[in-house]
C-alpha positions in Angstrom: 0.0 0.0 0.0 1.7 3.4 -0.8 2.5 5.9 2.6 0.1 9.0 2.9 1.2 11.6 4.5 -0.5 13.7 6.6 0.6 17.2 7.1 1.0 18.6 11.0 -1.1 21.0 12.1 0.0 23.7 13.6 0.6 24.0 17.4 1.7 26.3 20.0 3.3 25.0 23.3 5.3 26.9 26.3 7.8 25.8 28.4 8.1 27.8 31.7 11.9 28.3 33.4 12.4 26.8 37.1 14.0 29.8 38.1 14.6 33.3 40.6 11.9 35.9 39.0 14.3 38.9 40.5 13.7 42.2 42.0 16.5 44.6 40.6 16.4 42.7 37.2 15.3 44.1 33.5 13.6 41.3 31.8 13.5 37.8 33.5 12.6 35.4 31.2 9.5 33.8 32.4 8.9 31.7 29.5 8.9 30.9 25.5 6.2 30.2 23.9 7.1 28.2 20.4 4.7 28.4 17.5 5.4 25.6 15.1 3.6 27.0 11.3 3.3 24.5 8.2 2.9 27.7 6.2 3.0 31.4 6.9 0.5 33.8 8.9 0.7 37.0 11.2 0.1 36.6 14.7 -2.3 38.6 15.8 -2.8 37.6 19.5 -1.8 36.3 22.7 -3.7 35.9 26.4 -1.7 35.4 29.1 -3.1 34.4 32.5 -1.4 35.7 35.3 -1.8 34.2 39.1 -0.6 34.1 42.4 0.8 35.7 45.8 2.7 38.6 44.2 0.4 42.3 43.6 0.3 42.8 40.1 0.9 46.5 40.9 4.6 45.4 41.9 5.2 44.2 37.5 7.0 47.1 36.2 6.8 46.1 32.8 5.8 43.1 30.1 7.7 42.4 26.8 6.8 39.5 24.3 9.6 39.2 21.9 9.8 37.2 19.1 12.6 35.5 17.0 13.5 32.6 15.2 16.4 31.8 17.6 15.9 29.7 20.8 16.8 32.2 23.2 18.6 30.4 26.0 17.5 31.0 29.5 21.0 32.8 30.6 22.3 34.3 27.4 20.4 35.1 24.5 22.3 34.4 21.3 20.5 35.4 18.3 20.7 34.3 15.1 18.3 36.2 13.8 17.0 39.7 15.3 14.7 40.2 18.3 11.1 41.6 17.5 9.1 43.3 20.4 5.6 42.1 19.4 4.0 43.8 22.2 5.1 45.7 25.9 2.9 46.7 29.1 3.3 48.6 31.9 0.4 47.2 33.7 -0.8 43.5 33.9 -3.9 42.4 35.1 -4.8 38.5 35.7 -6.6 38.2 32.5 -4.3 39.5 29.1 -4.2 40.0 25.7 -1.7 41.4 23.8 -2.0 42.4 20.1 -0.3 43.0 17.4 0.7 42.7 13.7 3.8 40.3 13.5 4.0 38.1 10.3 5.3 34.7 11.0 7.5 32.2 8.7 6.7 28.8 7.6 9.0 26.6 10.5 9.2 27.3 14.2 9.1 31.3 15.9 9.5 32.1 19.2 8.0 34.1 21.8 10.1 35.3 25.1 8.3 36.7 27.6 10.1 38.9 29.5 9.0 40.6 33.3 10.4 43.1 35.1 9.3 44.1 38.9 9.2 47.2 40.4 11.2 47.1 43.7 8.6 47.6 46.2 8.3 43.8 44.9 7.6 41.2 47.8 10.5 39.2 47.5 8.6 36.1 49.4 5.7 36.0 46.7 5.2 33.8 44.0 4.2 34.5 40.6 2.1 32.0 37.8 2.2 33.3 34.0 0.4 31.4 31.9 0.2 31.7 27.7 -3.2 30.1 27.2 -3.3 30.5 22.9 -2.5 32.7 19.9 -4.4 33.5 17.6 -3.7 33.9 13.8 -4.8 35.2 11.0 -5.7 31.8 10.3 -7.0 30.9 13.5 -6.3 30.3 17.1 -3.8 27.9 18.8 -4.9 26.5 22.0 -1.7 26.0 24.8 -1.6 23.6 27.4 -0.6 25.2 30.6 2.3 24.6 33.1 1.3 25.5 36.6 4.5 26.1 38.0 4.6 29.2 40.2 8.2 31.5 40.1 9.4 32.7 43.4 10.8 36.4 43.5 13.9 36.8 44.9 16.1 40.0 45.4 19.3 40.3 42.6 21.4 41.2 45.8 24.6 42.0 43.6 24.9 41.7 39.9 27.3 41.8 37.5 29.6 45.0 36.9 27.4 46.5 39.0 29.2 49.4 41.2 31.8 49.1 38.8 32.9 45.6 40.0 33.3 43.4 37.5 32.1 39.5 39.4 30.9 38.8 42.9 31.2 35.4 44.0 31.6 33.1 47.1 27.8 34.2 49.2 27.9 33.9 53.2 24.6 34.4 55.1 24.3 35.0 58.5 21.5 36.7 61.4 22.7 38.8 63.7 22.0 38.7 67.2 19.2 41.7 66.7 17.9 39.9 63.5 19.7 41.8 60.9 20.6 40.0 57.6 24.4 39.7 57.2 25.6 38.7 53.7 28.9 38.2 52.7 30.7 38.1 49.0 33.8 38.0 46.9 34.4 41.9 45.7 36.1 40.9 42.2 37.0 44.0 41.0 38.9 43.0 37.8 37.2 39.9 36.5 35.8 36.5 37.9 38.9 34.8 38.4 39.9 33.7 42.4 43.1 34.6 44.1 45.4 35.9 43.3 43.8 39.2 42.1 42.2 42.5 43.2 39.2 41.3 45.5 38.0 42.4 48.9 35.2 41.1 51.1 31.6 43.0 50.4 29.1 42.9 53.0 25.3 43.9 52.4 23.1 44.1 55.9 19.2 44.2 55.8 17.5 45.2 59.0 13.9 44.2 57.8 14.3 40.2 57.2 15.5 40.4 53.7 12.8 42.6 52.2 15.3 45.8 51.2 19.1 45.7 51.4 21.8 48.9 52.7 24.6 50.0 50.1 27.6 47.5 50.0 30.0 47.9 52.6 34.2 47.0 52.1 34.9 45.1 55.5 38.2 43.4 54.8 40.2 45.3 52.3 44.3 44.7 52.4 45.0 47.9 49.7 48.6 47.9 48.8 50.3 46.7 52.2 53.5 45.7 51.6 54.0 48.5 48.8 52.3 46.1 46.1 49.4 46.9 44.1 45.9 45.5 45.2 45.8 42.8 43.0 48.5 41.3 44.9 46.7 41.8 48.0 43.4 39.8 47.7 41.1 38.5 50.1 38.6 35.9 49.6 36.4 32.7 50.8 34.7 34.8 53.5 32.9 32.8 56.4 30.9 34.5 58.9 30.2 34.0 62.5 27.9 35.4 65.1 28.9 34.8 68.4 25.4 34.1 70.0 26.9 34.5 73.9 27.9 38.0 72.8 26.6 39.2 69.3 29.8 39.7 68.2 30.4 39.2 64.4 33.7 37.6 62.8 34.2 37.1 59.3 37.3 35.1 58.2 38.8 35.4 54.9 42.1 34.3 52.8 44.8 37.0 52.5 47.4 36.6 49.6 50.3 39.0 49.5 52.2 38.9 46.2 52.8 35.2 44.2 54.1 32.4 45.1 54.6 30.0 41.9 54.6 26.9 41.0 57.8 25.9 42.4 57.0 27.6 46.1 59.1 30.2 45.4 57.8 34.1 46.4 57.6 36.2 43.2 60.1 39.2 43.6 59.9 42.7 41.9 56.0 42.8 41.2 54.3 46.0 40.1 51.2 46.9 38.1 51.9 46.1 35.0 53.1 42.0 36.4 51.3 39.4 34.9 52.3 36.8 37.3 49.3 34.6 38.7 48.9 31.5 41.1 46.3 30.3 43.1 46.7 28.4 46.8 45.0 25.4 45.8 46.4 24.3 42.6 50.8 23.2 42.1 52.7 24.9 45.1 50.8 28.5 45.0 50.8 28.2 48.9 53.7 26.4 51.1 54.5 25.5 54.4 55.5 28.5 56.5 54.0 31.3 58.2 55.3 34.4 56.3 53.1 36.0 54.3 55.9 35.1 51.7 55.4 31.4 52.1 51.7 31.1 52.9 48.2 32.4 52.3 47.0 34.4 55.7 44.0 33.7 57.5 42.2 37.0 58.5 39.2 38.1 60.9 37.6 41.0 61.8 35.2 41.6 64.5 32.2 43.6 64.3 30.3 44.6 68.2 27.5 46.7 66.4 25.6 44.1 64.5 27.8 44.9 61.4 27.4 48.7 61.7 31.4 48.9 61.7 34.2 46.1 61.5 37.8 46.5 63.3 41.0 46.2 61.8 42.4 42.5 60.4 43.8 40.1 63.1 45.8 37.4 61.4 45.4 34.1 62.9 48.1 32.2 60.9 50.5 31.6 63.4 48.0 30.9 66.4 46.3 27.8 64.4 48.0 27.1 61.0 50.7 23.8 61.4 53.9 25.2 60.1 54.1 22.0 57.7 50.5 22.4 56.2 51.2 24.2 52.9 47.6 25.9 53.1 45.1 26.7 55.8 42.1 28.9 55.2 38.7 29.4 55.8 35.8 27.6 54.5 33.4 30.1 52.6 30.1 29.6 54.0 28.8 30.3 57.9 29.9 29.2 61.1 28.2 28.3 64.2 27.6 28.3 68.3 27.7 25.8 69.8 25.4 24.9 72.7 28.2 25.2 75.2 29.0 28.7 73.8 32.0 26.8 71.8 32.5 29.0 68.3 33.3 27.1 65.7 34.9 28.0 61.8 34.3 25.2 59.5 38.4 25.6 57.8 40.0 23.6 54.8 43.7 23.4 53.8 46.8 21.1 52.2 48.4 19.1 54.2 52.4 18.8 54.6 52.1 16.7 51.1 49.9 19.4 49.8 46.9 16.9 50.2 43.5 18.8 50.2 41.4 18.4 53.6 38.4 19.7 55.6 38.5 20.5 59.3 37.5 23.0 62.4 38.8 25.4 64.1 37.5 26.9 67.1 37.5 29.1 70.2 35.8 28.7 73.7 37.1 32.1 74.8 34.8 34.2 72.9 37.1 34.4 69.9 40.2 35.8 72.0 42.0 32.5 70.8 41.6 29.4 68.5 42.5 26.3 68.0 42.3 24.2 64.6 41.4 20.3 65.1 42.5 16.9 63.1 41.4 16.5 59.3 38.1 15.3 59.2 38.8 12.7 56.3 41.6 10.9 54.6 39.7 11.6 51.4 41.0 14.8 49.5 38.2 16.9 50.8 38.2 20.9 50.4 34.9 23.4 51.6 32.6 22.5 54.3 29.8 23.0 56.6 29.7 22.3 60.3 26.4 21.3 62.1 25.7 20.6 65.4 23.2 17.7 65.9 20.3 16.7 68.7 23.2 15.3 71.3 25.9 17.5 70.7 28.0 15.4 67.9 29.3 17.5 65.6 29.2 16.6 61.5 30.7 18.1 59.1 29.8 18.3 55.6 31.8 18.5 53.1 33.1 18.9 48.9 34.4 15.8 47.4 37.2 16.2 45.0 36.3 12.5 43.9 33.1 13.6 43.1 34.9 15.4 40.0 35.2 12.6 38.1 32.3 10.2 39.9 29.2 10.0 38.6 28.1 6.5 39.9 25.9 5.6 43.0 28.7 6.7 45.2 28.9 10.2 44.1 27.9 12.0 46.9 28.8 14.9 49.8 31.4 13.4 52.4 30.1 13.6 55.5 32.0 12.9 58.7 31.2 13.6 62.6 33.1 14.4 65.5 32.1 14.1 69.5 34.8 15.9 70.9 36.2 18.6 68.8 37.9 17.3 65.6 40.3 15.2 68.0 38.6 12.2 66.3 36.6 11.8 63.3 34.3 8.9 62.1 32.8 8.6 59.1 28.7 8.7 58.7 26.7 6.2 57.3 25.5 9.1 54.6 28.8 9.8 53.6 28.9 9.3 49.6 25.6 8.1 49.2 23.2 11.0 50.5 23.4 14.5 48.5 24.8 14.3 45.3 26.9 17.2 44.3 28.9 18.1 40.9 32.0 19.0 43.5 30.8 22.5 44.4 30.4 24.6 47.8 27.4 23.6 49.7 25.2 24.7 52.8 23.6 22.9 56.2 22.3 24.5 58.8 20.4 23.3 61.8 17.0 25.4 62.4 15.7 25.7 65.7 11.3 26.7 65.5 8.7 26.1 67.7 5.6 24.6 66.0 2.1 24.3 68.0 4.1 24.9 71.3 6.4 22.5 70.6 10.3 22.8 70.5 11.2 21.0 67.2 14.7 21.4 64.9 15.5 20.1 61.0 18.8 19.8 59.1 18.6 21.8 55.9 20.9 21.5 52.9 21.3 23.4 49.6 23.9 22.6 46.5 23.3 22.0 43.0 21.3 18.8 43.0 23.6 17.1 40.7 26.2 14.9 39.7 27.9 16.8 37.1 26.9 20.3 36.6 26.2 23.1 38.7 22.6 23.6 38.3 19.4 22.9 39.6 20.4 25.3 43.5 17.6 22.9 46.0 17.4 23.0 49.3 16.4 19.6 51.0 15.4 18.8 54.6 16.2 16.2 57.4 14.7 15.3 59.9 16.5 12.7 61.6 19.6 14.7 62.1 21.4 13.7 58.6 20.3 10.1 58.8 17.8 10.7 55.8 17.0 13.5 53.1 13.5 12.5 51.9 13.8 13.1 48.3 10.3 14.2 47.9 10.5 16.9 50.5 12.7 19.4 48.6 12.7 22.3 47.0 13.9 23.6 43.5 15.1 27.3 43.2 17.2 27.7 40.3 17.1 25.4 37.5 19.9 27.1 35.4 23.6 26.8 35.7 25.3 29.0 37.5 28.4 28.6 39.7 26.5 27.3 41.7 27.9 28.3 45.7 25.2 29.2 48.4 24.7 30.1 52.2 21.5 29.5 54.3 20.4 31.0 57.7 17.1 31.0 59.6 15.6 34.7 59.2 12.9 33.8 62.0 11.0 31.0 63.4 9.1 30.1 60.1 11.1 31.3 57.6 14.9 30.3 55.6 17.1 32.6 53.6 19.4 31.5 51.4 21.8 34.0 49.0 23.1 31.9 46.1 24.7 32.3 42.9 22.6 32.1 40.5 22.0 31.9 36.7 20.3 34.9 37.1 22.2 37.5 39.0 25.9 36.7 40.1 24.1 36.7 44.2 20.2 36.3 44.9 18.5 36.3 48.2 15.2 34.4 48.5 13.6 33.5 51.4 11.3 30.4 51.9 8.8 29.4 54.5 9.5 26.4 56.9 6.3 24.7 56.2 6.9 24.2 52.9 9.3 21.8 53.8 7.4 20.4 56.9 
C-alpha cells in the first residue's frame, strides 16, 4: 500500500523556566512560547493568565519578543533579530496582547520577559500562563504549566558598582535579627586569588525585604608597597557569636605570588602578569610568612555589622607550620550549645593533600585552636552542624566527586564528638546528596511549631552529579540520617556557579543567598512549612 502523509497542524506550546523571578532585574525570562507553522501567517494575538501571591501593581513592565532563535535561558544568542511584538506597563490576571507580527513557515518564538518594580515582595510567587494565539488563520490552544516563580532580590549583579564579578555568598543573622551577607568583591574579572578582591558585605534590617549599600569590611589595599591585585582577600565565612553578638568574618589573605615551584615572586608592580592560586601546584607552602603562605584574616564587628575592626591574622596561632595551606571555608559558622565558636576551615596538608576541618574558640574568639582533618579523602569546603546530642558533622566537597558520577557520588560527611580530636565517618557519607564537587550549605534550624520545640537539618547545593545547576534545598529530619527526596525544593534550574549560604531569618522562615543563573548573588527567602 503506498504511505500518505498527513501534514502537521500547527501547534503552540510553552515551556516555563524553574528559576529566581528577580527584583533589581530588567527582563527575567519567564517563558517561551514556540509556534510551530506548516505555512505562513501573522500573529495577531496572545492571552496570558497571570496568578498568584505577588500584587500585580509590583510588574513594572511586560515584553513579548519574538525571534526565530531559541533564546537560552541565561544568554540570548541570536541568530536572527529580536522583534518586540508587544510591551505593558500594567498587567492584570486576564491579558491579551495584540499585534501585527507576520510569521515564517517553520518554528518562531515568543520570550516573555517581566520586570518588577522594587517595592516587589521578594517572598511572593508569581504563575504566567500563555493560554493561545491567535492567527490570521486561527487560534492555537496552549496547554498550561502550573509552575509558580518565586521572586527573589538580585542582591549583587554583574559590573554592577563598577565591580566586574561577585562570587563566594555567606549568610548570616545577627543577634538583633539583621541579615548579614557576605561576598567576593572581584573588581577586575571573575577569576579567584590571586587578584584585586575584597570582602563586600550587604546588611538588611527588615528580614531580607530591602538591602543597605555595599559595605568594604576586609580590604588589604597595597600593604607591603604592592598593588591590590596582589593583595586579595577571599572565601569569607561568617560567625555570630550568639553569647555576645559579636560578628567575625574570616577570609584568605594573599600578598604577592608564590609560583609553581613555592618560590615568592620578587619585583611585582602593576603592569606584572604573574598569577597563582593556593589550591592548585605549590601556590601556597608551608610556613607562616606572608611570603610562604596564604593568611588567614578576621575582623570583628560589636554593632551588628554597623562597623568592623582592623584585620587580626590568625596564621601563626592555628596554621601547622608543615600544612602548605590553611584557610577558611566560605560559608557560615556556628555556636555551639556550650557557647564553643566554631569555623568550619580547609587546607593542604604537609604533602599538599587537600582536607576539611574545624577550628574553634571557647574564649569568645580571644583564641583558637584548629582540630585533626576530618577525612583521609581529598576533601576541600565544608559546613559544620551541630546535631540533637551534641556530635558534631561536618559536611563536606568531594574532590572524587569530579570525576564520579556512579551511586557513590555524593557529599562526604564525617562527625566528631569531641572537637575534631577524632573523626568517624557517617553512614550518609557518599551516598546522601549528590553534588557536581561545588560549595554547599547545612544548617540546623531551631522553631517552635504548636508549642512545641522542634529542629530540622537543611541543605542546599546543585542537585547534581555533574553540573552546577538545579540550586535545592532539601530537609532532614533525623539529624542527617535521611533526606527524603520528595521533601525538597527547587530554586534555580539554570547553571550557575553554583555556591550558596542558608540562615534562619525567623522562626518560620529560611534565607538563602546563592549564585545564580540569574544574577551573580540572589537572596530568597522560603517558608518552613513548605518543607514540613
Amino acid at each position: 500500500m503506498p504511505v500518505i502523509l498527513v501534514a502537521q497542524a500547527n501547534q503552540a506550546t510553552q515551556k516555563k523556566y524553574r528559576i529566581p523571578l528577580v527584583i533589581g532585574k530588567e527582563n527575567n525570562t519567564v517563558l517561551h512560547i514556540k509556534i510551530d507553522l506548516k505555512e505562513t501567517a501573522t500573529l495577531q494575538e496572545v492571552d496570558i493568565l497571570t496568578t498568584g501571591t505577588v500584587s500585580l501593581d509590583a510588574i513594572k513592565s511586560v515584553k513579548l519578543l519574538a525571534s526565530r532563535d531559541s533564546m537560552a535561558i541565561d544568554i540570548i544568542k541570536n541568530k536572527e533579530p529580536i522583534t518586540l511584538f508587544a510591551e505593558t506597563g500594567s498587567i492584570k490576571e486576564s491579558n491579551t496582547f495584540t499585534g501585527a507580527l507576520p510569521l515564517q513557515k517553520g518554528t518562531t518564538y515568543l520570550r516573555l520577559a517581566l520586570t518588577l518594580k522594587e517595592s516587589a515582595d521578594a517572598g511572593a510567587f508569581l504563575n504566567i500562563n500563555a493560554t493561545s494565539v491567535k492567527l490570521n488563520t486561527g487560534r492555537l490552544e496552549i496547554a498550561p504549566d502550573n509552575y509558580s516563580n518565586r521572586l527573589g532580590i538580585a542582591l549583587r549583579q554583574h559590573t554592577q558598582d563598577n565591580v566586574h564579578t561577585y562570587r563566594i555568598p555567606g549568610l548570616a543573622t545577627a543577634s538583633d535579627g539583621t541579615l548579614l551577607a557576605t561576598y567576593d568583591v572581584r573588581y577586575d574579572g571573575e577569576r579567584d586569588l590571586q587578584g584585586n578582591i575584597d570582602i563586600g558585605l550587604s546588611r538588611s534590617t527588615d528580614k531580607g525585604k530591602t538591602w543597605q549599600p555595599m559595605q568594604i569590611v576586609m580590604d588589604m589595599g597595597t600593604w607591603g608597597d604592592l598593588p591590590e591585585k596582589f593583595n586579595g582577600v577571599s572565601d569569607a565565612n561568617i560567625l555570630v557569636d550568639k553569647n555576645t553578638g559579636t560578628i567575625f568574618i574570616a577570609g584568605l589573605w594573599m600578598y604577592g605570588v608564590i609560583n609553581d615551584q613555592g618560590k615568592w615572586v620578587e619585583g611585582l608592580n602593576e603592569e606584572s602578569k604573574d598569577w597563582n592560586h593556593q589550591w592548585i601546584t605549590k601556590g601556597s607552602q608551608p610556613g607562616f610568612g606572608v611570603k610562604q603562605t596564604a593568611q588567614f584574616l578576621i575582623v570583628k564587628s560589636t554593632d551588628n555589622g554597623k562597623t568592623w575592626g582592623k584585620p587580626i591574622n590568625l596564621t601563626k596561632m592555628c596554621k601547622q607550620e608543615e600544612w602548605w595551606l590553611w584557610a577558611p571555608a566560605p560559608g557560615q559558622g556556628i555556636t555551639l550549645k556550650d557557647g564553643t565558636l566554631i569555623f568550619p576551615t580547609q587546607g593542604r596538608d604537609a604533602e599538599g593533600k587537600p582536607f576539611s576541618n574545624i577550628t574553634f574558640s571557647k574564649d569568645g574568639g580571644n583564641t583558637w585552636k584548629t582540630s585533626k582533618a576530618a577525612a583521609q579523602e581529598a576533601t576541600t569546603e565544608n559546613m559544620v552542624v551541630e546535631l540533637t546530642d551534641g556530635t558534631l558533622m561536618l559536611n563536606m566537597r568531594s574532590n572524587a566527586n569530579s570525576h564520579d558520577t556512579t551511586s557513590t557520588n555524593g557529599r562526604a560527611i564525617a562527625i566528631t564528638k569531641n572537637l575534631g580530636k577524632d573523626w568517624t565517618i557517617h553512614a550518609t557519607s557518599h551516598n546522601a546528596l549528590p553534588e557536581p564537587t561545588c560549595m554547599a550549605s547545612v544548617i540546623r534550624h531551631d522553631f517552635i511549631q504548636n508549642g512545641q520545640k522542634k529542629s530540622v537539618l537543611l541543605f542546599s547545593n546543585p542537585d547534581s552529579k555533574t553540573t552546577r545547576k538545579n540550586i535545592t534545598i532539601k530537609v532532614s529530619y533525623d539529624d542527617g540520617k535521611t533526606w527524603p527526596a520528595d521533601k525538597k525544593i527547587l530554586l534555580d534550574e539554570g547553571k550557575s556557579r553554583g555556591y550558596s549560604c542558608l540562615t534562619s531569618v525567623d522562626n518560620n522562615t529560611i534565607g538563602i543567598l546563592y549564585e545564580s543563573s540569574q544574577a551573580d548573588m540572589v537572596f530568597q527567602t522560603v517558608k518552613i512549612n513548605e518543607l514540613l
